[in-house]
N, C-alpha and C positions, 0 to 999 in steps of 0.2 A: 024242656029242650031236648031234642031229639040227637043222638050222638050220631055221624054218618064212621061209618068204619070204612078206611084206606086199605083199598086190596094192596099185601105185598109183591111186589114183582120182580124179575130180577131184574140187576140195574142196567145191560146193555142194551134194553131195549126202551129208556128215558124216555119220554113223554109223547114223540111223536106219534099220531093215532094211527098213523100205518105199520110204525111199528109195534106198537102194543097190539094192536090186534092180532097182528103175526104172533107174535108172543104169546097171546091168551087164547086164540084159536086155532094155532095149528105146530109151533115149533113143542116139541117134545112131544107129542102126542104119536100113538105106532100107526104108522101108515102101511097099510096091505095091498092095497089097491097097485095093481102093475104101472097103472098111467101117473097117478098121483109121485109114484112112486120113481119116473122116468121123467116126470117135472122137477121133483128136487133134484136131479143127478144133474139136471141140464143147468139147471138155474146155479147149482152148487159151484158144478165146472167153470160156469160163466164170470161166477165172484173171485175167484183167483186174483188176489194182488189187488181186489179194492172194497170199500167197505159194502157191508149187503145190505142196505139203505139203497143205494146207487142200483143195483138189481132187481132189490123189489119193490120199488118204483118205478119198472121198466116191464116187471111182470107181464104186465098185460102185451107189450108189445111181442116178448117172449113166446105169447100164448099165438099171440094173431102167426111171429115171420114163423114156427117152428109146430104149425098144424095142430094146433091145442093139445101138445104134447103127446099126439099118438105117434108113437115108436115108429111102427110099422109106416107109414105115411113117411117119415123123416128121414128112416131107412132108405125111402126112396128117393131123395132129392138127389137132384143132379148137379153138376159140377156149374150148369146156368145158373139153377135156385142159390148156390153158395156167394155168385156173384150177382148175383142182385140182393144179396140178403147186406154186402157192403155197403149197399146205399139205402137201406130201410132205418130209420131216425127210431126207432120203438126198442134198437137191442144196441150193444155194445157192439161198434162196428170193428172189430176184431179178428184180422181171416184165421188165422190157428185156431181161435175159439168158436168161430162160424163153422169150420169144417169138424172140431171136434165133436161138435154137437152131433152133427152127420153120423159121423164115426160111432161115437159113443152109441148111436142108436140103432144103428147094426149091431155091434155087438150086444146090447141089451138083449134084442131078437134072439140071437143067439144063444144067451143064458137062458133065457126063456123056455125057448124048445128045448134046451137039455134039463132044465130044473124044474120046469111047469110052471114058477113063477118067481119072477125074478127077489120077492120076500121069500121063498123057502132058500134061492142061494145066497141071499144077505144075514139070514137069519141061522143059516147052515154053520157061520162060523162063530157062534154063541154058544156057550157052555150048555148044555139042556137044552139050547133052542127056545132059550128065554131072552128076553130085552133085558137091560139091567138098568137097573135104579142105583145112580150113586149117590155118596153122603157128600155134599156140596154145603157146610157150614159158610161159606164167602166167596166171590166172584177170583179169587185170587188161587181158589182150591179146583178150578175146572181145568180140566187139562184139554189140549190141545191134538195131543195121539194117543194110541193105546196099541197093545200087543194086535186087538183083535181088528184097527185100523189100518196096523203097517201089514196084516194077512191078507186083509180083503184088499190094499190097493197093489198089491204084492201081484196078487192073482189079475185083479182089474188089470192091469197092464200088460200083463203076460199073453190074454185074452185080446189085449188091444185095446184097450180104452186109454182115453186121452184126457188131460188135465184132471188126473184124480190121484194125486201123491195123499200120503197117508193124514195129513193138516188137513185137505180137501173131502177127504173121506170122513172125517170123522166128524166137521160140520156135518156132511150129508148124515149121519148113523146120529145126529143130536138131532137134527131137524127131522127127520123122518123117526124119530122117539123110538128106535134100537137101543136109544142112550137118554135118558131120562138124566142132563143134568141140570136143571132146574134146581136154584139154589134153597136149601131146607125150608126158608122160611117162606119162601114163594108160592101162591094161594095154587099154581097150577102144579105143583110138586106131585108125581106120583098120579098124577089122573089116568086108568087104566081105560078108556074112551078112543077107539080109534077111528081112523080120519076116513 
């Protein structure tokens, strides 16, 4: 009799296969890529105050109203595109959050051109300009902010970015694998594979 072995995972993302995939294929893992990396900020912004199930279930609609997340393209939408983006069924019809998206992607642009890309200013405020790997023993030991969360959304704002307080930020810096907390015993803990 053949034993089948149960990959560990960690436990907020329970059975659903949309969310396990997310889980197993892209959350924690370090994302470099500018666009890649301009989908999680959008998407991140977006989940403010409701679960991210509800979001990344909507992804795709995200991808279609917000020009498959190139910046530069979003940058340019107009105060028309914001109001019609209120009756598109595919995002959360949210105008603060509709225009943030706008916003936020101007100012990406802008980190951009002064930083070359937008991972060397994320990555700027990390010890060495390393991601960190924390010890995560139980789902009850992941924290929620960090020194290096309340800096970057510190600045993020100052710059002009919108819906990205330091709880906001610091999903973003887990999900784009800045922050590897991935719980110890979890098969995806540590995979140095970027997206």
């Amino acid at each position: 009799m053949t034993m089948v072995r149960r990959l560990i995972r960690c436990p907020w993302c329970g059975t659903d296969p949309d969310y396990v995939k997310y889980h197993d294929d892209e959350w924690g893992r370090l994302i470099t890529d500018d666009k890649a990396l301009f989908e999680f900020l959008t998407l991140e912004s977006a989940q403010a105050g409701l679960a991210w199930i509800t979001i990344l279930r909507k992804r795709e609609g995200y991808r279609t109203a917000f020009r498959n997340f190139d910046y530069d393209a979003v940058a340019s939408m107009t105060p028309e595109d914001e109001e019609n983006l209120l009756s598109f069924d595919g995002i959360v019809k949210n105008r603060l959050k509709i225009h943030a998206a706008i916003v936020n992607a101007r100012c990406f642009k802008s980190v951009v051109a002064e930083y070359g890309s937008f991972y060397n200013y994320i990555i700027s405020f990390f010890p060495e300009h390393e991601r960190i790997v924390n010890d995560v023993p139980d789902i009850e030991s992941v924290p929620t902010s960090s020194p290096i969360s309340d800096a970057i959304s510190k600045d993020m704002k100052r710059r002009g970015f919108k819906f990205f307080g330091t709880i906001t930020c610091y999903a973003f810096l887990q999900a784009a694998g800045f922050i590897d907390d991935h719980l110890n015993s979890c098969h995806c803990k540590n995979k140095d594979n970027t997206i």
